[in-house]
N, C-alpha and C positions, 0 to 999 in steps of 0.2 A: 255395498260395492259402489265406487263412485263410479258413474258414468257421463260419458261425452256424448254428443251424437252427431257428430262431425266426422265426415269421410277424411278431412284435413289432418284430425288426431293423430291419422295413422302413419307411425314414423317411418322416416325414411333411415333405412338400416341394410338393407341390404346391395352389396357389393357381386361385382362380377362372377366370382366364385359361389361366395352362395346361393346365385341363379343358375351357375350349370351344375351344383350341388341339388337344386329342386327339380332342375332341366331332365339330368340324366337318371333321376329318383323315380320322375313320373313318367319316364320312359320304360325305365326296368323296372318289371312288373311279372304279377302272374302271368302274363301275357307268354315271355320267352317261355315258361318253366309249361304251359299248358297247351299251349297253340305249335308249337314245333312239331310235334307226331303226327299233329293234326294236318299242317302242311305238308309234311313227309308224304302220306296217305294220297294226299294230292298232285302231289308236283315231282315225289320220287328224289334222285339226287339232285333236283332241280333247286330246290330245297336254300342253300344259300344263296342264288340268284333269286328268288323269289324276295327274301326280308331286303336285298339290293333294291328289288323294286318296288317293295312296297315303302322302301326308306323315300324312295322317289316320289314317290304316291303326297308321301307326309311333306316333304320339303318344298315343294311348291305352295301348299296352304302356310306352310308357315315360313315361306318368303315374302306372300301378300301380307299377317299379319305382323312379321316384323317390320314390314316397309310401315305398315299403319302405327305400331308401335314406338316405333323411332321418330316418326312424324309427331302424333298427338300421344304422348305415356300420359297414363292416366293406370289408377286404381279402376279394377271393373273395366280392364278398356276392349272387350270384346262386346259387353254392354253398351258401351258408349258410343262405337262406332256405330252399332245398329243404328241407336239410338238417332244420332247425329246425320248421320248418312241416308239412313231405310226412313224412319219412322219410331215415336213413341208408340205406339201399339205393339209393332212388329217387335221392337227391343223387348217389351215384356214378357210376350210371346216365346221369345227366345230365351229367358228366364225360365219360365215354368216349362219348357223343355227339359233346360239344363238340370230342375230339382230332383225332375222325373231321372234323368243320366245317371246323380248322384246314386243310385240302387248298385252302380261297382260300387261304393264304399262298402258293401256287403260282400260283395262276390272277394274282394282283397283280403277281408278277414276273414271270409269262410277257407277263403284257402291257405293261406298264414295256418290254422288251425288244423286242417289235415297236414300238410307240412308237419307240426310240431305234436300231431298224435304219431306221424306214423314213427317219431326217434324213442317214443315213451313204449314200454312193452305193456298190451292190454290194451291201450286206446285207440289202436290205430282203427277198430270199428264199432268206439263209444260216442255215438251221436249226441249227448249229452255232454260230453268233455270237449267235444267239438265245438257243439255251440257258448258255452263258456269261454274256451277261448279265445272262441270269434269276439264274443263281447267284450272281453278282457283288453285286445289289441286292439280294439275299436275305441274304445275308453281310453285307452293309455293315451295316441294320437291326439284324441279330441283335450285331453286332458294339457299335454303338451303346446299344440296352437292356444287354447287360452290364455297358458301363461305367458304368450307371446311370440310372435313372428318368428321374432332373431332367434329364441330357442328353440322354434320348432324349424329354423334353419342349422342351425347347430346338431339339432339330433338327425337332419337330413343325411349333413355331410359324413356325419362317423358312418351312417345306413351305407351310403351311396359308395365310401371306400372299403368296408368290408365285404360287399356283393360284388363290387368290380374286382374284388381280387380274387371271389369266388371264381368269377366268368373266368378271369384269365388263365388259375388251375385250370379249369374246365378244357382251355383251349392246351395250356402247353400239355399236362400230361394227356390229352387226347389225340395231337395229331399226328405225334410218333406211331400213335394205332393206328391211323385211318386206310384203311386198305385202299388206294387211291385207284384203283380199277372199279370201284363202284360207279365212278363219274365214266369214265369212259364204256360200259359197257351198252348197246344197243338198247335204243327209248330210254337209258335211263335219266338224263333230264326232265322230259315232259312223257311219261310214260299213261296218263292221262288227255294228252294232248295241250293246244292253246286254251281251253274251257277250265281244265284245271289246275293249272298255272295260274290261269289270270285269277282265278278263285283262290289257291291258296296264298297268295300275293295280296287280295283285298282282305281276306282274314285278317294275315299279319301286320295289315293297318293300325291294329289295337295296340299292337306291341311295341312297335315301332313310333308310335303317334305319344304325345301327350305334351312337346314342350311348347305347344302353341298357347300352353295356360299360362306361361309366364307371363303373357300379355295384359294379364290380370292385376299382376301387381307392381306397374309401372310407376302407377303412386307411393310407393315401397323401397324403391331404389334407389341409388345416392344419385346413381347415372344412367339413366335410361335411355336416353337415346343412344350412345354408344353402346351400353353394357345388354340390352335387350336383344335385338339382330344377332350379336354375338354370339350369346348363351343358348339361342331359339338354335339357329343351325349347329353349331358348334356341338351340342350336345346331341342333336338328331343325328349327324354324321358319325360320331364317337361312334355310339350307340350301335348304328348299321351294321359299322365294318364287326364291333367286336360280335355281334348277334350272325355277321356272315358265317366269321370262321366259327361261332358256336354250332350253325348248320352242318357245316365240312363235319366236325366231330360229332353230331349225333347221325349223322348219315354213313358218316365211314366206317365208324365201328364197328356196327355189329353190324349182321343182313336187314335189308330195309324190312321188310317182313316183320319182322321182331320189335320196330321200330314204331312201324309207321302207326301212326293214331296214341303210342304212349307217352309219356311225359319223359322229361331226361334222368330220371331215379335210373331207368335200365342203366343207360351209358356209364351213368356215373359210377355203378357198384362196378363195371366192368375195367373203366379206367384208373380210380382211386384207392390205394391200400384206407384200413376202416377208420382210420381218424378225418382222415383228408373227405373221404365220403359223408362224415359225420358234415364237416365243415363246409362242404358244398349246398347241405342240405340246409342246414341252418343259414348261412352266409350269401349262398345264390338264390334257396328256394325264400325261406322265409323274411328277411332282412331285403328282397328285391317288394314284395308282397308287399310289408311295414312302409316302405319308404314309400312305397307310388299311395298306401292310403295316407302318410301323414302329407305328402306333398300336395293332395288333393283337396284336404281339410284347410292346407296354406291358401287357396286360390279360389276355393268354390263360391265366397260369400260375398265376394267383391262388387259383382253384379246385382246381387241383392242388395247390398249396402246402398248404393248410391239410389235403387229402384224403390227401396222405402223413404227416403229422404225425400224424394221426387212425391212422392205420395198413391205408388201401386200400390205400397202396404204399408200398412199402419207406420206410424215415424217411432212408433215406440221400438220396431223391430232393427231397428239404423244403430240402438245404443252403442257404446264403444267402454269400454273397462276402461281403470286406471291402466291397466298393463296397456292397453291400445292395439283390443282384440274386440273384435265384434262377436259378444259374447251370446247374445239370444242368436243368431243365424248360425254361428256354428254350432249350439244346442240343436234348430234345425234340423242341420243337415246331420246331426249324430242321432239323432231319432229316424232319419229316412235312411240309413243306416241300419239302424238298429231292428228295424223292423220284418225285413227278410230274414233275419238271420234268427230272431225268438219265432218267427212261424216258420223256420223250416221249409221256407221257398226252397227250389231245384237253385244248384249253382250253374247248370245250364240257361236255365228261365232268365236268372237274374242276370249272370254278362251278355247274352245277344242282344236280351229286350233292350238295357241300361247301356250297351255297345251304340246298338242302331240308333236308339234317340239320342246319343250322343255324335253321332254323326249327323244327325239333321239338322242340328241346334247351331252347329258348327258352319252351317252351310251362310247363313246370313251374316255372319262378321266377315266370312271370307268377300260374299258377294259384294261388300264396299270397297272391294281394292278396283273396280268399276268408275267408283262415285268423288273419292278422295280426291284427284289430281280437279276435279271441276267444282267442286263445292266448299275444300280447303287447300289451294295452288301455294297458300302463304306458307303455311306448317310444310307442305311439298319443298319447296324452293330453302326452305330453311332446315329440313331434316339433314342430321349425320349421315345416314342411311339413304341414298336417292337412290331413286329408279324411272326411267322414262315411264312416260303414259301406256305406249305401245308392248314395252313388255312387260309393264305392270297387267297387262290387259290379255295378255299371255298365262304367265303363271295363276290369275286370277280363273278362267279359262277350263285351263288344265285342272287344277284344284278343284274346281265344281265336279268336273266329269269324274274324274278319280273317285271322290268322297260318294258323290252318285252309285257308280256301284257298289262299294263299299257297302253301302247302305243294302241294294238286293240282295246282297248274301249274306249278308248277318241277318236279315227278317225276313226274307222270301217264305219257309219253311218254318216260322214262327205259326203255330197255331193263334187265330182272331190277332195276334199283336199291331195288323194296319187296325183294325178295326176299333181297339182301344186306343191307339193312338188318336185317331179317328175323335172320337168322343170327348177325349181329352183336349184337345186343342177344339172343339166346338166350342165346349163348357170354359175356357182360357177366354175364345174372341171375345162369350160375351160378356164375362168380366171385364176385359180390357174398354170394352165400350161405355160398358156401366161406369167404370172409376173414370173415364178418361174427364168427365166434366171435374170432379175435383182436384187430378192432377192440374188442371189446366187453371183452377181458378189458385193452385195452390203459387202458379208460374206466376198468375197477373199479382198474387199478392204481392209478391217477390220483388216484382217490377215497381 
């Protein structure tokens, strides 16, 4: 295999569309097809006003990031800002966060797999079929980004128009049903009150959340400054409204009761004659699941790439294929993948824990929408994308606090989970202080 080990190698290929093709991939997710009953449960017909707000929740952080993005695009550029803005420690730090995060790329194919045992008769409680075909679409993905970017942008977009069209079935033949007196009947909005509203609302931050990864691959694209901002909101907002009116239909239809805490298989057997059910199941449940893990495998090694070049980790882990795929990091991250899912981890265990630290991690690229207008005024003054100081200092702000609770309810009720985390990031700081003398002497070499 030849390789490079230049972050530079990596081409620039991708266009407007195939960012809101990865945008609205790594949005739609198990997230809608899991978390929906789950909100219901809480929020009652509040239910599409909730993903409204938790779309709010999302779009503020990824206002600051695009504003950062369109200013400095860079490959790795949530890494970078750390980096550039916080501190080389900190930026690491934020790194082995993020490896830790990657544990959804298990929880995506463990449920892709129950998806596609429950259409097969027999499997739908073969643990063994299960976990096979976790690994099976876990490999396919991984198999796909190696051969390169543009193809595993390619196989995003066919993903990402088959499940949007799933969604849209979803909504047209469902709101001819919606018994529209559910919404108006007494407490049924907030039938839990303001406590669980604003809880089912930071749930659905998962589901709602994920094109702020685009930011990653700024190095990537033909036209980042324009096409970045674009893609980040543009496919959050899509996103929202269609995940609103998916609420309206899993809430209208049937009684909330029947509803609340399940997945949308009820609705769907209720609204779809059986082929169209077939296709909702494949098209909305599994083909949403596929796309948000191959879009993840698109974005996740970016920040490592440039952090081994730097010298956190070995420069051997930085190589680059002839295709101009960073082939050992996303081996990586297809092993911390792989791992949950041959042990048989809970798929509960695995999306809160891999949820929460993925909200943590997130917390420090945001907090340089802060730092940016004082430390780089030039890339400011010069970005497509501007935003004053004062409401960049706003949205930055809001962002934090949002992602803040986000974070108490996804791991408040984690058994030990502060506590491992806890451990983990000890054992990180004193790494990062140990290697920082060779990073540092790797800079003077440099110089």
């Amino acid at each position: 295999m030849s390789e490079q080990t230049s972050q530079g190698s990596l081409k620039k290929v991708l266009g407007f569309w195939d960012c809101m093709g990865i945008g609205i991939g790594q949005i739609i997710g198990s997230g809608i097809m899991s978390l929906t009953g789950i909100c219901i449960a809480l929020t009652g017909a509040g239910t599409p006003l909730a993903f409204l707000l938790a779309a709010v929740l999302v779009i503020c952080p990824n206002i600051v990031l695009a504003v950062l993005g369109s200013a400095v695009p860079s490959t790795g550029g949530m890494y970078t800002y750390v980096r550039d803005y916080i501190g080389k420690k900190t930026a690491f730090f934020y790194l082995a966060l993020l490896v830790v995060g990657q544990l959804v790329l298990a929880m995506f194919a463990i449920t892709f797999a129950t998806y596609f045992c429950e259409l097969v008769p027999g499997l739908a409680d073969n643990e063994l079929a299960k976990t096979l075909v976790g690994v099976a679409i876990l490999t396919l993905c991984y198999v796909m980004n190696l051969v390169g970017v543009d193809m595993a942008a390619k196989l995003q977009n066919v993903l990402v128009a088959v499940l949007v069209a799933a969604m849209a079935l979803f909504i047209l033949f469902g709101l001819p049903k919606v018994n529209w007196d559910t919404f108006t009947a007494p407490h049924a909005i907030m039938p839990n009150g303001w406590t669980g509203f604003l809880t089912g609302a930071s749930l659905l931050t998962f589901a709602t959340g994920g094109a702020e990864f685009l930011s990653e691959l700024g190095g990537e694209m033909k036209n980042p400054g324009r096409d970045l901002p674009r893609a980040m909101i543009g496919s959050t907002i899509i996103v929202a409204v269609i995940y609103a009116f998916i609420g309206i239909v899993a809430v209208g239809v049937l009684p909330v009761e029947q509803v609340a805490g399940e997945s949308l298989v009820q609705v769907a057997r209720a609204i779809f004659p059986a082929p169209l059910y077939i296709f909702f199941i494949v098209g909305g449940g599994m083909f949403a699941v596929a796309s948000t893990l191959n879009a993840t495998f698109t974005w996740t090694t970016k920040g490592l790439l440039i952090a081994a070049e730097e010298g956190w980790l070995p420069k051997q882990a930085a190589a680059i294929s002839k295709r101009g795929t960073p082939w050992i990091l996303l081996t990586v991250f297809y092993i911390v993948g792989l791992i949950p899912i041959v042990t048989g981890l809970s798929l509960e265990t695995i999306s809160r824990l891999g949820n929460g630290v993925s909200l943590i991690y997130v917390l420090m690229p945001i907090a340089t929408g802060y730092l940016i207008h004082k430390k780089n005024p030039q890339a400011m003054a010069n970005s497509p994308f501007k935003m004053s100081k004062p409401v960049l200092y706003v949205f930055t702000t809001v962002a934090l606090i949002g992602y803040i609770m986000a974070i108490y309810f996804n791991l408040s009720d984690i058994q030990n989970a502060w506590q491992l985390i806890l451990i983990y990031s000890a054992v990180v700081i004193v790494y990062a202080f140990l290697r920082e003398k060779h990073v540092t002497s790797l800079s003077t070499v440099g110089k």
